[in-house]
N, C-alpha and C positions, 0 to 999 in steps of 0.2 A: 569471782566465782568461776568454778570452772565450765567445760562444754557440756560437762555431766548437768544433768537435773538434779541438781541440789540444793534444799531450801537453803535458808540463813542460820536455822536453830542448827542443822545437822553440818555445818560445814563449822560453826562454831564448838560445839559440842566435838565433832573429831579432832580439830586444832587443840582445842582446850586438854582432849585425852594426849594428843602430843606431844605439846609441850608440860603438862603433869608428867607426864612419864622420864621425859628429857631432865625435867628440874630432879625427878628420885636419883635419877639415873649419874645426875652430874654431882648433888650434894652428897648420896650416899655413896656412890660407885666408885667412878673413876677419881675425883678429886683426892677423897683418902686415900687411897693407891697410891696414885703417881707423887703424891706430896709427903709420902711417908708416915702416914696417919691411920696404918692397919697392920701394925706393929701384931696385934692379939691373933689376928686373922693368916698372916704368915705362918704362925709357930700352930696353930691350929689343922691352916688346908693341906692336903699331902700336895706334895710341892712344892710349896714353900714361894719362897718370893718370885720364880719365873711364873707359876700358877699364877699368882696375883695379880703380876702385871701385867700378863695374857689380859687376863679377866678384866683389867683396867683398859687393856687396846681395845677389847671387844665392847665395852661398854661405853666408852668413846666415839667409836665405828658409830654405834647402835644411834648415840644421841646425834651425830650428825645427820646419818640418814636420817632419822626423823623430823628433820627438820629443811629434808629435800619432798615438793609434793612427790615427785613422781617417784621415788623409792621409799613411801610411808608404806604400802604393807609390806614389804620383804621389812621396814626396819620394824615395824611394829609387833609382826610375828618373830621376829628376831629378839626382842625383846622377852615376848612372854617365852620362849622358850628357855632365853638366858635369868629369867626370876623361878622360871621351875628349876631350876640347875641350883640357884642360889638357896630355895626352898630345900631341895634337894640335903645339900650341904648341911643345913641348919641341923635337919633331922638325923645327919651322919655326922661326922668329926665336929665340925664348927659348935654345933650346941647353941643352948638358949641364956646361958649365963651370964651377968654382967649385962653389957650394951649389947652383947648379940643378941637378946629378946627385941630392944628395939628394931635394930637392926633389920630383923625376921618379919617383924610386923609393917616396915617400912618396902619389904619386898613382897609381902601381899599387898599393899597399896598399890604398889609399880605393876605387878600384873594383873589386877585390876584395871587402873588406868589402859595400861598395854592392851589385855585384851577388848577394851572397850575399846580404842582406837583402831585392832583390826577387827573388829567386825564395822565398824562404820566404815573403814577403807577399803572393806569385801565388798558391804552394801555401794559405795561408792562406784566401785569399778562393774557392780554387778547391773547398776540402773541402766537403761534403755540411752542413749544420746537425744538428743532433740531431734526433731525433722528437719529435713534440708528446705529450708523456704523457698 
């Protein structure tokens, strides 16, 4: 635990939105990207494949940070901003057709999780320290 005051439920409960977010982030994100497995989503995003694998380095970036304590909320707010962006997408060019419905619904789970994990890493940073004995 850290120097913060923080029970056991809330340190597990933020880890837990962490790594949820890191697993959307790696099985839906970056993996298809960089593996060649967003073949639909190339011919769709304007851009095309530099967009894409931008959007794979950042979501990369994102799950690492997330998985440093001391850069979970920049990665965490990082996150929910790059699922509103994805969210974004859905509702413009990419659409809901085929797999991009799951897809969609997979990236409301992630900002979910995301946001759940920066507001516990707000509350985290926002609690009081303990007293010096």
């Amino acid at each position: 635990m850290s120097s913060r005051t923080e029970s056991a439920a809330a340190l597990y409960t933020r880890w837990t939105a962490k790594v949820a977010t890191a697993g959307i982030f790696t099985v839906v994100g970056w993996l298809p990207k960089f593996t060649g497995n967003a073949g639909p989503l190339v011919e769709r995003l304007p851009g095309g494949e530099p967009a894409v694998l931008t959007i794979a380095a950042i979501e990369l970036v994102i799950v690492v940070l997330l998985l440093i304590p001391r850069t979970g909320l920049f990665a965490s707010a990082l996150a929910v901003l790059s699922m509103l962006g994805a969210i974004a997408s859905h509702l413009g060019p990419v659409g809901f057709d085929g797999d991009f419905m799951g897809v969609f619904i997979m990236a409301l789970v992630a900002l979910a999780t995301a946001s759940t994990a920066t507001a516990l890493e707000w509350k985290t940073r926002q609690s009081p320290t303990p007293a010096a004995a």
